[in-house]
LOKOLBA-475092 format. One record per residue (C-alpha): x, y, z; residue number from 0; residue in one letter; chain. Coordinates in pm, whole numbers. Layout:
BEGIN
<pt x="X" y="Y" z="Z" rogu="NUM" zaba="a" tike="A"/>
...
END
This chain:
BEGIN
<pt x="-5069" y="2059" z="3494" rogu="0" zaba="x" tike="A"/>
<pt x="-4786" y="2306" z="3359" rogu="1" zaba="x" tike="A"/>
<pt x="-4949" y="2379" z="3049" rogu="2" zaba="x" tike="A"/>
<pt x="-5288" y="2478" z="3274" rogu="3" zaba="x" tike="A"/>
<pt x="-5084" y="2684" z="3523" rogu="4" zaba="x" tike="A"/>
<pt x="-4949" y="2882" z="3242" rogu="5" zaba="x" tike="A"/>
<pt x="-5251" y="2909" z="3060" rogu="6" zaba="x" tike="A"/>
<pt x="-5464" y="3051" z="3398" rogu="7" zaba="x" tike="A"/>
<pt x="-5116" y="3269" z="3495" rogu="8" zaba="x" tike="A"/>
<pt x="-5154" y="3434" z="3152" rogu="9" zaba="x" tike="A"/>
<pt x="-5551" y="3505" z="3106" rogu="10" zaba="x" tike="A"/>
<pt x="-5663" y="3528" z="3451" rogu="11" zaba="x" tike="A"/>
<pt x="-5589" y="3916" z="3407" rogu="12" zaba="x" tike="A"/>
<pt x="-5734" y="3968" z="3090" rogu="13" zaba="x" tike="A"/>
<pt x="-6105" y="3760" z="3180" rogu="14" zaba="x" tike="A"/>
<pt x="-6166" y="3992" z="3520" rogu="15" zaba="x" tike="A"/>
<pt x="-6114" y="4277" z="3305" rogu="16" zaba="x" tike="A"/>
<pt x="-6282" y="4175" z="2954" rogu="17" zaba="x" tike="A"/>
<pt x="-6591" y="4288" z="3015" rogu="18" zaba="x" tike="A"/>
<pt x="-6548" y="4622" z="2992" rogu="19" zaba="x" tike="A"/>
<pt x="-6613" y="4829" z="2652" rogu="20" zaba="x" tike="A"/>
<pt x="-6297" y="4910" z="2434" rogu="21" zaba="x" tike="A"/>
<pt x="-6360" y="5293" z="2334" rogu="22" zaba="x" tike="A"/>
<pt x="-6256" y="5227" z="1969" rogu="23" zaba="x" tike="A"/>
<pt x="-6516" y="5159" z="1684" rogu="24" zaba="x" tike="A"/>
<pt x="-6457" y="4851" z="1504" rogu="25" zaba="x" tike="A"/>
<pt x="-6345" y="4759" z="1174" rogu="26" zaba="x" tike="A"/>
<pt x="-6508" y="4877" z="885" rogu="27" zaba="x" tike="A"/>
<pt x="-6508" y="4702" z="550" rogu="28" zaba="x" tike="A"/>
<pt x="-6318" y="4887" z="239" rogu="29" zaba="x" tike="A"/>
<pt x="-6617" y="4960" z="150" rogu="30" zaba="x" tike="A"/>
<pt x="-6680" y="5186" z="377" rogu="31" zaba="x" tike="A"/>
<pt x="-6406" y="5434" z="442" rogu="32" zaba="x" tike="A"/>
<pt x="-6279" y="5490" z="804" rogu="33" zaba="x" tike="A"/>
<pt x="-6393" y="5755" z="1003" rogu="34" zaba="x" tike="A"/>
<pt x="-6076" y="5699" z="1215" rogu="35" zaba="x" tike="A"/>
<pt x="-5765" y="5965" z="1178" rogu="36" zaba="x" tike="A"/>
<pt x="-5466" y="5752" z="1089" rogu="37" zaba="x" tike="A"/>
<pt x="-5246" y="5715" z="1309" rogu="38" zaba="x" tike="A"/>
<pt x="-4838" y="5743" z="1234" rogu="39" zaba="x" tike="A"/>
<pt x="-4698" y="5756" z="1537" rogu="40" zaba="x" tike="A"/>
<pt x="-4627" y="5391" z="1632" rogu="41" zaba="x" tike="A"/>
<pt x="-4393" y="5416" z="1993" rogu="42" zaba="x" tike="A"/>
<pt x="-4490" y="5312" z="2288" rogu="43" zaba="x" tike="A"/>
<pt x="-4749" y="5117" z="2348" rogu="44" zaba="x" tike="A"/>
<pt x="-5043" y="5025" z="2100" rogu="45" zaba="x" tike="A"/>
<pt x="-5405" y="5259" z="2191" rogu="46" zaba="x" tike="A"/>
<pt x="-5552" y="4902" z="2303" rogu="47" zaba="x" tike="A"/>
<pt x="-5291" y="4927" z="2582" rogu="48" zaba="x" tike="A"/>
<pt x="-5358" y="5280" z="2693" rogu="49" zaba="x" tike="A"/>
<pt x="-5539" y="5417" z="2914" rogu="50" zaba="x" tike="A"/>
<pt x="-5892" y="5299" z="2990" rogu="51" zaba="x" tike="A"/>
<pt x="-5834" y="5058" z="2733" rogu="52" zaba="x" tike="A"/>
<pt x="-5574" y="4882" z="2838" rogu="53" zaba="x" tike="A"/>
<pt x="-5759" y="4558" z="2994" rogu="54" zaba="x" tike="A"/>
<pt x="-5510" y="4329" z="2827" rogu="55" zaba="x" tike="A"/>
<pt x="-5165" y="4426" z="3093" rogu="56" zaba="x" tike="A"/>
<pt x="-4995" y="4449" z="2778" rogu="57" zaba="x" tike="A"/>
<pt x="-4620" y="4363" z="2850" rogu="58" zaba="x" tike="A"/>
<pt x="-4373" y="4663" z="2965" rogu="59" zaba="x" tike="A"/>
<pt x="-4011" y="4799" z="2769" rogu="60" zaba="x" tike="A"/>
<pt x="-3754" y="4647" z="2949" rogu="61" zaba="x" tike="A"/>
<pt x="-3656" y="4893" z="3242" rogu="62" zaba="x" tike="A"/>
<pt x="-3281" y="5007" z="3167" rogu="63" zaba="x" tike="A"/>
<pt x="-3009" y="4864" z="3390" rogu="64" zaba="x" tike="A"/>
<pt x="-3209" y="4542" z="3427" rogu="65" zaba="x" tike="A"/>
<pt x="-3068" y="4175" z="3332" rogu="66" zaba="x" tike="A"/>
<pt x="-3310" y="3944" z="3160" rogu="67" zaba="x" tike="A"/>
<pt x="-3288" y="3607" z="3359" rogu="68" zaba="x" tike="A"/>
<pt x="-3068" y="3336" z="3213" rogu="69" zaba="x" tike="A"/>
<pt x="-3221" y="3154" z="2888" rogu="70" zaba="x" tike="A"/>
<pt x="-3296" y="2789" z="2928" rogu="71" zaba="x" tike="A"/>
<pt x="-3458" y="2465" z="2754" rogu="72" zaba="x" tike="A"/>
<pt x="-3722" y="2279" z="2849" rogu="73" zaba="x" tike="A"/>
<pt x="-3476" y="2025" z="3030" rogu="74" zaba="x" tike="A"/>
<pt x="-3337" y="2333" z="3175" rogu="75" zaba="x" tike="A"/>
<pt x="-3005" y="2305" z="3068" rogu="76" zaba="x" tike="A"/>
<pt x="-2892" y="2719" z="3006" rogu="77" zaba="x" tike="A"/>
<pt x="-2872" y="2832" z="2654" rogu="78" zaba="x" tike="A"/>
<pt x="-2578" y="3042" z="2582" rogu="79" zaba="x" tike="A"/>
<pt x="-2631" y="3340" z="2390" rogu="80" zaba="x" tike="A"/>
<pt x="-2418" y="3350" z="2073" rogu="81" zaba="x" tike="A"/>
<pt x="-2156" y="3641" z="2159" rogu="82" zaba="x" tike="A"/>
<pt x="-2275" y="4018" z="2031" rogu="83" zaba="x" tike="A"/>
<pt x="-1963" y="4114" z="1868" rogu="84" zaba="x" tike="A"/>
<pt x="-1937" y="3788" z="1670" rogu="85" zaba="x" tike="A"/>
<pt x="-2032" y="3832" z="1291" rogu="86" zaba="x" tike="A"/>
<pt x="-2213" y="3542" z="1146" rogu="87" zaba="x" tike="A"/>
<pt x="-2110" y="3296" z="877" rogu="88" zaba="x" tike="A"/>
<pt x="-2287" y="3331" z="531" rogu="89" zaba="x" tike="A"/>
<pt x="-2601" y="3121" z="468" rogu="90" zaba="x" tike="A"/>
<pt x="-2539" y="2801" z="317" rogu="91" zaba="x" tike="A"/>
<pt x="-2719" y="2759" z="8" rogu="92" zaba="x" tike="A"/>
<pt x="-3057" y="2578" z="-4" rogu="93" zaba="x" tike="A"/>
<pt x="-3038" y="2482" z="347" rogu="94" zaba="x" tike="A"/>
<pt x="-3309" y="2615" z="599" rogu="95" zaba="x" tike="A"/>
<pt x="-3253" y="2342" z="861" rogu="96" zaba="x" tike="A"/>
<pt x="-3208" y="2377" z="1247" rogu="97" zaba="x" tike="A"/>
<pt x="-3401" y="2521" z="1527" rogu="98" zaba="x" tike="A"/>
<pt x="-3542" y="2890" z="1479" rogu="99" zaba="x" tike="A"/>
<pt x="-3651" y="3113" z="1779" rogu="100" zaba="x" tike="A"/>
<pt x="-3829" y="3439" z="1755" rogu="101" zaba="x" tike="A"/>
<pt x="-3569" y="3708" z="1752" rogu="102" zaba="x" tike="A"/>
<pt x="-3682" y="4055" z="1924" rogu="103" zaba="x" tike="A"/>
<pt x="-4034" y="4133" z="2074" rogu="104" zaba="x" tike="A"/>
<pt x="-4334" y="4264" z="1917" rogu="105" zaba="x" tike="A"/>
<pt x="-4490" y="4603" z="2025" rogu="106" zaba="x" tike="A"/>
<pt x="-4648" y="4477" z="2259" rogu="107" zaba="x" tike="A"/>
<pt x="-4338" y="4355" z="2445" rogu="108" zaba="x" tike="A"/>
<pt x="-4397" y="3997" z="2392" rogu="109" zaba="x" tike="A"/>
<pt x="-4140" y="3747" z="2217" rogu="110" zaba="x" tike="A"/>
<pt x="-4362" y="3556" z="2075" rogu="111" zaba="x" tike="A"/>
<pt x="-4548" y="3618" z="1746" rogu="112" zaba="x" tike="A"/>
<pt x="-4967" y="3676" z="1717" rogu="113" zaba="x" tike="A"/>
<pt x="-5075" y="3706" z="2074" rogu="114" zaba="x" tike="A"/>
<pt x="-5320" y="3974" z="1951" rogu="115" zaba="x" tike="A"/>
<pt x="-5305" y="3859" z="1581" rogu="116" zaba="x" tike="A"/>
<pt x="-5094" y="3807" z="1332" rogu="117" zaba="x" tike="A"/>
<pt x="-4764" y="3995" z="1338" rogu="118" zaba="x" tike="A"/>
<pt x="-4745" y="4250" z="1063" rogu="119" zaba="x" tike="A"/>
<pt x="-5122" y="4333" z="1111" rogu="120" zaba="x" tike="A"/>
<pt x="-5217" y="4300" z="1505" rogu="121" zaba="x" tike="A"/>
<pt x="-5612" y="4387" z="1656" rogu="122" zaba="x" tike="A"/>
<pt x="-5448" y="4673" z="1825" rogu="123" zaba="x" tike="A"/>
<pt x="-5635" y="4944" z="1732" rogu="124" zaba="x" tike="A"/>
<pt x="-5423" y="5172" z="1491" rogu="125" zaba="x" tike="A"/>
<pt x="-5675" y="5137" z="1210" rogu="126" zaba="x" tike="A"/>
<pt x="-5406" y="5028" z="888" rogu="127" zaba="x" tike="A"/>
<pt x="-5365" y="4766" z="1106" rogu="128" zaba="x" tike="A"/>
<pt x="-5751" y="4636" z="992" rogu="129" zaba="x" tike="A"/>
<pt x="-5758" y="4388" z="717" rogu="130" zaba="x" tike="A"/>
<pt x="-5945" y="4513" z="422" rogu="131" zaba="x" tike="A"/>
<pt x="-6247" y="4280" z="440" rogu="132" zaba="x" tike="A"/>
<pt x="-6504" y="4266" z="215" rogu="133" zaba="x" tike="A"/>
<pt x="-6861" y="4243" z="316" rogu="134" zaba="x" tike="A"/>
<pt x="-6841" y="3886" z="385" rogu="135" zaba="x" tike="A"/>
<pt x="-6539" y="3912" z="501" rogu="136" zaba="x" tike="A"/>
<pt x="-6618" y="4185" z="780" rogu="137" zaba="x" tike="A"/>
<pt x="-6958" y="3965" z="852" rogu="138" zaba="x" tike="A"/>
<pt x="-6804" y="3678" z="927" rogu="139" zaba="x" tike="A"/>
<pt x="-6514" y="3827" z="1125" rogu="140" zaba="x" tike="A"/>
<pt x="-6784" y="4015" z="1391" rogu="141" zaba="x" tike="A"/>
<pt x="-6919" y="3649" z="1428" rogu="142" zaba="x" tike="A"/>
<pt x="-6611" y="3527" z="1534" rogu="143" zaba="x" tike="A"/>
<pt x="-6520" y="3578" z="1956" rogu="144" zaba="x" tike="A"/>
<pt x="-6197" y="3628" z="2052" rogu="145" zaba="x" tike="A"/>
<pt x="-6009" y="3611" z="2372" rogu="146" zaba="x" tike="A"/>
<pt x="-5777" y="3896" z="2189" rogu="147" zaba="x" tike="A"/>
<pt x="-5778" y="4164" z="2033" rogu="148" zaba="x" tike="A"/>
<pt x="-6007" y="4479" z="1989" rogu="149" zaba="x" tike="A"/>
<pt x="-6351" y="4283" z="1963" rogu="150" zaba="x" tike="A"/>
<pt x="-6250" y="4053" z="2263" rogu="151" zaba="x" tike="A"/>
<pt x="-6481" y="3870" z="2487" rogu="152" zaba="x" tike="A"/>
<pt x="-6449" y="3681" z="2844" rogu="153" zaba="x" tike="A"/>
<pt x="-6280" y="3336" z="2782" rogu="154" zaba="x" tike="A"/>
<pt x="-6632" y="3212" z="2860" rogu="155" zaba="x" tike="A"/>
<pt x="-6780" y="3341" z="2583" rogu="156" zaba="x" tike="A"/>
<pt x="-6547" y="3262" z="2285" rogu="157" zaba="x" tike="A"/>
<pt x="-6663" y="3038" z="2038" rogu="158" zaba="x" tike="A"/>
<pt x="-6246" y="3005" z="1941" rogu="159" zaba="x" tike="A"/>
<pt x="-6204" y="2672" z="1769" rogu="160" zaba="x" tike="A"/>
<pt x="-5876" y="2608" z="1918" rogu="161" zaba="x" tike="A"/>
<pt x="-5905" y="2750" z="2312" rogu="162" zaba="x" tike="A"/>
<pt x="-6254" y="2645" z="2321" rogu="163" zaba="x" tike="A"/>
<pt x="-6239" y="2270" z="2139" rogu="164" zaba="x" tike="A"/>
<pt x="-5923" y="2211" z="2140" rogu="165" zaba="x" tike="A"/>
<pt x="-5953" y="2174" z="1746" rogu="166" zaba="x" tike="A"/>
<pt x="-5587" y="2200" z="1590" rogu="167" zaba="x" tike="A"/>
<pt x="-5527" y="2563" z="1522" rogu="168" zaba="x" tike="A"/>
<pt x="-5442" y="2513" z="1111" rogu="169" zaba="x" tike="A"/>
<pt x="-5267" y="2683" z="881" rogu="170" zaba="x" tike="A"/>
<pt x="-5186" y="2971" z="836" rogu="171" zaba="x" tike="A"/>
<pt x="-5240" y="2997" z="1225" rogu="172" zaba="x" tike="A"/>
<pt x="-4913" y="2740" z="1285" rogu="173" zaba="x" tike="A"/>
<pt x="-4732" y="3063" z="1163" rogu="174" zaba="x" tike="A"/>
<pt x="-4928" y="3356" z="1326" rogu="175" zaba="x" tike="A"/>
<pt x="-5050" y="3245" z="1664" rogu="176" zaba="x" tike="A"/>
<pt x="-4826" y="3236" z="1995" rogu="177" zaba="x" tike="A"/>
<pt x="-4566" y="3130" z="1754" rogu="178" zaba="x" tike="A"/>
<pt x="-4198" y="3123" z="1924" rogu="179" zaba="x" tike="A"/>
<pt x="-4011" y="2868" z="1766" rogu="180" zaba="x" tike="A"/>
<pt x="-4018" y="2657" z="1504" rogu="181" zaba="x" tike="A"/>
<pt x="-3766" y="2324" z="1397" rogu="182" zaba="x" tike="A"/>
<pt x="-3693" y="2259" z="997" rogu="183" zaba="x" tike="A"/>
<pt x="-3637" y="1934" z="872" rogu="184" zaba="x" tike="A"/>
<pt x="-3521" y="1925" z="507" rogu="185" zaba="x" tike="A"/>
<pt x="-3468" y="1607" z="269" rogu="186" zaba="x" tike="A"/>
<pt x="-3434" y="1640" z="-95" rogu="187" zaba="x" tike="A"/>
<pt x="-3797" y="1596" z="-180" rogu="188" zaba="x" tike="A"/>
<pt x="-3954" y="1805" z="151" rogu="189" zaba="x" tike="A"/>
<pt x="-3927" y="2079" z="443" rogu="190" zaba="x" tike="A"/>
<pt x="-4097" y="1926" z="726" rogu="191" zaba="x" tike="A"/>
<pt x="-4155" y="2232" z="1000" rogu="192" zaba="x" tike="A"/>
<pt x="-4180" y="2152" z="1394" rogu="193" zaba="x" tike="A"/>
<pt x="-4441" y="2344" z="1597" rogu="194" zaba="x" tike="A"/>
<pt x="-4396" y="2281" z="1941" rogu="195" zaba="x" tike="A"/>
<pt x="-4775" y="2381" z="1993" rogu="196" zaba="x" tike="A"/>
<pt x="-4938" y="2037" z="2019" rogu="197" zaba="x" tike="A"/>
<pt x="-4576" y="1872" z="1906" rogu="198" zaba="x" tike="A"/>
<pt x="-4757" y="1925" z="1531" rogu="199" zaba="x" tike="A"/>
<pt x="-4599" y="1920" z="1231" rogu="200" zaba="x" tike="A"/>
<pt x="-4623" y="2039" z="810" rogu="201" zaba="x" tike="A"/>
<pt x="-4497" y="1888" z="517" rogu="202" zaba="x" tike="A"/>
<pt x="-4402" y="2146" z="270" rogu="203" zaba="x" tike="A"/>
<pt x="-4304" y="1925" z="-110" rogu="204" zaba="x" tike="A"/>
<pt x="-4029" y="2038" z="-281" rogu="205" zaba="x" tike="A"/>
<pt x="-4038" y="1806" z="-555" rogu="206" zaba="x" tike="A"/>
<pt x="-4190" y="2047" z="-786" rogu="207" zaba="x" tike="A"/>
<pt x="-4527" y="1910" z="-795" rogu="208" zaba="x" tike="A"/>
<pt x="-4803" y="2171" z="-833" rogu="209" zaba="x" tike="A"/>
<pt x="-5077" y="2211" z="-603" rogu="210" zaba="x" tike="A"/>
<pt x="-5406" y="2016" z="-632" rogu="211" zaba="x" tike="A"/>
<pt x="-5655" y="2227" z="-849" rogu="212" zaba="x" tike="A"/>
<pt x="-5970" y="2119" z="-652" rogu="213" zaba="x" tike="A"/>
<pt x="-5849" y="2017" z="-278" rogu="214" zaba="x" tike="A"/>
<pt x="-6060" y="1812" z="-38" rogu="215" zaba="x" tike="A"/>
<pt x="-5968" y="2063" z="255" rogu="216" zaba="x" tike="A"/>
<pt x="-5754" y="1998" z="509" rogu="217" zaba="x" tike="A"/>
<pt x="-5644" y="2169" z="887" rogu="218" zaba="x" tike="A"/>
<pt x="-5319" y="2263" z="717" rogu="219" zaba="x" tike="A"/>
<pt x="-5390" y="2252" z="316" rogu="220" zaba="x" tike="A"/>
<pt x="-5159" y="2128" z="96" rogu="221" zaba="x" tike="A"/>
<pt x="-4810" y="2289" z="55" rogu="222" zaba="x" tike="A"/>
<pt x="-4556" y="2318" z="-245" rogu="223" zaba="x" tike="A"/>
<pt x="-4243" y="2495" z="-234" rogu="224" zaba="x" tike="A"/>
<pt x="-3929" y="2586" z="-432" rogu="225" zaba="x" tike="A"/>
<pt x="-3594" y="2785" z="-410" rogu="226" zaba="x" tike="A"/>
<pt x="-3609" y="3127" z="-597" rogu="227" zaba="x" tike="A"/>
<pt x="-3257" y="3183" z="-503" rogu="228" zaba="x" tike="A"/>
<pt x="-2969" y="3021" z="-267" rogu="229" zaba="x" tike="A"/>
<pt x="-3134" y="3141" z="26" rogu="230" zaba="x" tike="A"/>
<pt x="-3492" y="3215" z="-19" rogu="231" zaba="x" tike="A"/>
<pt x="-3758" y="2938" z="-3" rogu="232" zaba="x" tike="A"/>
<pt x="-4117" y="3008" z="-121" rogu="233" zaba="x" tike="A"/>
<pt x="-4417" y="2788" z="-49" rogu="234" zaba="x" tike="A"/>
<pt x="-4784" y="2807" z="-186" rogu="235" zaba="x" tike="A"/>
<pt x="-5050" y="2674" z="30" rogu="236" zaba="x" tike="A"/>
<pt x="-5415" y="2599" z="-59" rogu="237" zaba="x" tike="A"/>
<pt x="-5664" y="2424" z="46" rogu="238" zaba="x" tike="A"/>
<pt x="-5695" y="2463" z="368" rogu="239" zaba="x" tike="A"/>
<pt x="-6043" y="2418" z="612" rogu="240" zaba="x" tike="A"/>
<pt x="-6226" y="2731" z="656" rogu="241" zaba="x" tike="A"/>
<pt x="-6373" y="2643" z="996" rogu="242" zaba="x" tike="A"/>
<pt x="-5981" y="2757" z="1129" rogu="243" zaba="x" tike="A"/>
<pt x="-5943" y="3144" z="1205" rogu="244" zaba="x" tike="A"/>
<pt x="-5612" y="3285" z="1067" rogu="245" zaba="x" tike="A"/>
<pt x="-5507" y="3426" z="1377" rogu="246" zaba="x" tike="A"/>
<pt x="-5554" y="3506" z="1733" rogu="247" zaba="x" tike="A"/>
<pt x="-5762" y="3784" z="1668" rogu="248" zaba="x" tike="A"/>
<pt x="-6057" y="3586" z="1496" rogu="249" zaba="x" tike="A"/>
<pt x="-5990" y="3725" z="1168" rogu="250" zaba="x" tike="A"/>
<pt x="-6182" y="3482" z="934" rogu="251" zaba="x" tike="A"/>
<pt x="-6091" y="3301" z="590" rogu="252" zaba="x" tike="A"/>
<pt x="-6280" y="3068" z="293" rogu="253" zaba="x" tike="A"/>
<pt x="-6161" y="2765" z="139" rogu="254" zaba="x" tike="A"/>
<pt x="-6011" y="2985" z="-161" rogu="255" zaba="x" tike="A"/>
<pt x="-5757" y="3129" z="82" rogu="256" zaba="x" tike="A"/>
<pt x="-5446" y="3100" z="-68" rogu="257" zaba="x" tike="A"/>
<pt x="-5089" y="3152" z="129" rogu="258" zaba="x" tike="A"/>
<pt x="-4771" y="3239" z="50" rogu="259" zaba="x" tike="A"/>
<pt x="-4479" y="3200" z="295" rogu="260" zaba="x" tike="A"/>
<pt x="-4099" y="3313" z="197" rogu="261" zaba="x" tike="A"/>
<pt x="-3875" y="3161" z="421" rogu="262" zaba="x" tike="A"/>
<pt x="-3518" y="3404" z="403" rogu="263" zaba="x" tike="A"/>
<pt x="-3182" y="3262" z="520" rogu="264" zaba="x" tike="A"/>
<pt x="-2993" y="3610" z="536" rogu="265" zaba="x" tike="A"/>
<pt x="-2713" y="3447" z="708" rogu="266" zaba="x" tike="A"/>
<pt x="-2582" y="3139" z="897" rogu="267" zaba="x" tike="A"/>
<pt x="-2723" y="3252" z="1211" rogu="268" zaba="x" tike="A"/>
<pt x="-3075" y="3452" z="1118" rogu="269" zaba="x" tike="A"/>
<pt x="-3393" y="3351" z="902" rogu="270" zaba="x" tike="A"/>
<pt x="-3661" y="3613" z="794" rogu="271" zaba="x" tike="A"/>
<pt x="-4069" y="3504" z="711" rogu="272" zaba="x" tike="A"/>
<pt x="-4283" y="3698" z="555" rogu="273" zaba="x" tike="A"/>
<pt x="-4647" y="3532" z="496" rogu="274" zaba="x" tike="A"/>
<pt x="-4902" y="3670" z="235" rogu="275" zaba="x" tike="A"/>
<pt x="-5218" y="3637" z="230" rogu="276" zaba="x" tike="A"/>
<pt x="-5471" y="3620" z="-56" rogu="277" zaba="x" tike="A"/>
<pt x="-5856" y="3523" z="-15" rogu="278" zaba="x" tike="A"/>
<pt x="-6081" y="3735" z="-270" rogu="279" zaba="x" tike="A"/>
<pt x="-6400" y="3634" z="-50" rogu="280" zaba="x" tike="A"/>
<pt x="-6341" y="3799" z="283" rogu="281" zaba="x" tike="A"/>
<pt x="-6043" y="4027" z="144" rogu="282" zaba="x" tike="A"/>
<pt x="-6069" y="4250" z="-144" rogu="283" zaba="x" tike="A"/>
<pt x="-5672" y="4269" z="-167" rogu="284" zaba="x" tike="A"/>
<pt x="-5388" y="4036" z="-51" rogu="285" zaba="x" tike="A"/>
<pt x="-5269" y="4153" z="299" rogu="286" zaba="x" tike="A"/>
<pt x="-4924" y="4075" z="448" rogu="287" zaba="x" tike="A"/>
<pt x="-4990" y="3921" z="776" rogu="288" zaba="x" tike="A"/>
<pt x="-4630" y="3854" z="881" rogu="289" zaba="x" tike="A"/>
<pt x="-4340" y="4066" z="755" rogu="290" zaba="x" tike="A"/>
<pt x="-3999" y="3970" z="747" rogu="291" zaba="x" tike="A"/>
<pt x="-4013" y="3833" z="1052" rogu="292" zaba="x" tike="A"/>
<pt x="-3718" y="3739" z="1235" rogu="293" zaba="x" tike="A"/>
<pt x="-3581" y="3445" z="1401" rogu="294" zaba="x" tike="A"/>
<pt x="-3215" y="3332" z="1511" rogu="295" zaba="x" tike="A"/>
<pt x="-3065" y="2989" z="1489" rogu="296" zaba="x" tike="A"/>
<pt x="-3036" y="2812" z="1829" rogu="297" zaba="x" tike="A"/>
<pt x="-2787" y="2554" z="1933" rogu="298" zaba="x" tike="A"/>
<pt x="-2818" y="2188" z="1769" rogu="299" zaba="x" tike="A"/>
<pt x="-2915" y="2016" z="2121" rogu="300" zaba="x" tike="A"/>
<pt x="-3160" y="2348" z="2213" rogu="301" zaba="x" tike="A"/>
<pt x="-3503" y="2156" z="2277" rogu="302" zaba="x" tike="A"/>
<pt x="-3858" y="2316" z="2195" rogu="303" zaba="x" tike="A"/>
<pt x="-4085" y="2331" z="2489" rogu="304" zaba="x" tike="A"/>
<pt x="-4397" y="2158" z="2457" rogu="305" zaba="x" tike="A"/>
<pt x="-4755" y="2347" z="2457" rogu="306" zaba="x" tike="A"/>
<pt x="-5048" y="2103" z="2440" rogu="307" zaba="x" tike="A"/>
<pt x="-5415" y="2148" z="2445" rogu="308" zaba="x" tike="A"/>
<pt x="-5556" y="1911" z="2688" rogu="309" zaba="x" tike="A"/>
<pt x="-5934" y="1857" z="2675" rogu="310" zaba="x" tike="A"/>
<pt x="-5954" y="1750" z="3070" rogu="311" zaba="x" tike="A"/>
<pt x="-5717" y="2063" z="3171" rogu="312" zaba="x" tike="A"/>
<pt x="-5915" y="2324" z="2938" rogu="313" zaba="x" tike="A"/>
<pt x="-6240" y="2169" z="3114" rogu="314" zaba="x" tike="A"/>
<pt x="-6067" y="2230" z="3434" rogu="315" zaba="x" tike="A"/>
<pt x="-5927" y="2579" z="3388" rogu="316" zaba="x" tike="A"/>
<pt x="-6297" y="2701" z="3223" rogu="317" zaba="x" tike="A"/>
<pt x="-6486" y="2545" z="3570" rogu="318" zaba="x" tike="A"/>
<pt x="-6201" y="2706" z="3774" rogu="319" zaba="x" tike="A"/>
<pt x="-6132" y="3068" z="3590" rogu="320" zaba="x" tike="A"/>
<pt x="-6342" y="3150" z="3283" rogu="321" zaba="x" tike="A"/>
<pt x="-6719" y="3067" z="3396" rogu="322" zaba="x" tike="A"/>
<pt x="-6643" y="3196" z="3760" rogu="323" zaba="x" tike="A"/>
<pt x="-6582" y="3554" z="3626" rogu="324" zaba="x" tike="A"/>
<pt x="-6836" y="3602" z="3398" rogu="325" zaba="x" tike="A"/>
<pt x="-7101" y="3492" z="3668" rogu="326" zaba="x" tike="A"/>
END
């Protein structure tokens, strides 16, 4: 029942607003240059927050002179915050292991990663923030419905994989949706990474095997990785099941897509991601979907809050929320 509450707390604002037009015109394919003027001036607010547009109640800068309520676990035991004026240890060489949390917010206020798509490349209207799709690519993406994003529908209407199935959300999704924390496992042979979204994990083989030439697809593909340096990890991912979207946003991919993730300890206390993205049938270039994103190492006994999808509690929240509105 918490997962439901949470789930109706946060979209119950966005479906009794959804239905009304965004003013923006959507992506284009590369082929097709964009009419749009670019758009440099990134502070404040994205234009899918402002004004008219703004059906989302995009999250709010923190008001100055205000306290941000004491961190806690999911036993809700208070996390203390490491102190400000302490400098961190060096990274320990090869070692990626711990609990990582989502350091900072994104521009739209929220601390966690790909509410309205992936991080480095968000549906938020600025348009160098649109993937360059080919024509397949920008076909298959306008088939897609989203609950976010610039071509977003009522939760009624989505035909979302994950929000409206249930279906695991896949890779590269584990790194670009709702993402907030993740746990690394190492051994000498693998890096096992935690989601706490559907308590799912990844294997990721660092035995230097190569990865499988003609994959049987998979929700998360198959993952190979090796250290370029002391502190920077690199993993190649293929294979993975094209009936997945790669983000929040509904932005589409084939079974070619390939991934590359570069996990970067810069010291004891902070990890940067970056995740690449390479699919020559809906992209005509490799896009950067996440950029050096940051996270901070939390205390050994922090615990990862749990996030399911429940089948009976989706059901519930659609008969309750979602179908009510559009009607």
């Amino acid at each position: 029942m918490q997962n439901f509450v949470a789930r109706a707390m946060m979209m119950a604002p966005l479906l009794m607003l959804s239905s009304f037009a965004l003013a923006q015109a959507p992506p284009q394919s590369s082929d097709t240059p964009s009419k749009s003027s670019e758009i440099k001036d990134h502070k404040g607010l994205p234009p899918i927050c402002q004004g008219e547009a703004n059906r989302f109640n995009c999250a709010s800068a923190k008001v100055e002179g205000t306290e941000d309520a004491p961190a806690v676990d999911s036993w809700g035991r208070s996390v203390t915050p490491p102190a400000k004026v302490q400098k961190s240890a060096p990274a320990p060489r090869h070692d990626l292991s711990g609990t990582w949390q989502v350091d900072g917010a994104d521009e739209f206020g929220f601390r966690i990663i790909g509410v309205f798509g992936a991080g480095a490349m968000p549906s938020d209207g600025y348009p160098e923030h649109e993937p360059p799709y080919t024509k397949e690519g920008l076909e298959a993406y306008h088939r897609n419905k989203p609950v976010f994003g610039m071509t977003a529908v009522p939760a009624a209407q989505t035909n979302d994989p994950l929000d409206k199935f249930c279906d695991p959300p896949g890779f590269p999704r584990d790194d670009l949706h709702r993402l907030d924390s993740i746990e690394l496992l190492q051994t000498p042979a693998q890096v096992v990474v935690l989601y706490p979204r559907d308590k799912h994990w990844r294997v990721i083989w660092a035995d230097g095997r190569e990865l499988p030439k003609d994959p049987d697809p998979t929700w998360d593909g198959y993952s190979a990785g090796k250290w370029v340096d002391d502190t920077t990890f690199v993993v190649q991912t293929n294979g993975t099941d094209e009936r997945t979207w790669l983000d929040n946003a509904g932005r589409p991919h084939s079974d070619d897509l390939r991934v590359e993730e570069r996990f970067h300890r810069v010291d004891h206390d902070h990890m940067q991601l970056t995740v690449t993205l390479d699919d020559p049938k809906m992209y005509t270039k490799p896009w950067v979907a996440l950029d050096k994103q940051s996270f901070k190492l939390m205390p050994p006994d922090f615990t990862l809050n749990e996030t399911r999808c429940s089948p009976s509690e989706l059901a519930n929240y659609d008969s309750l929320v979602s179908t009510p509105i559009v009607k």
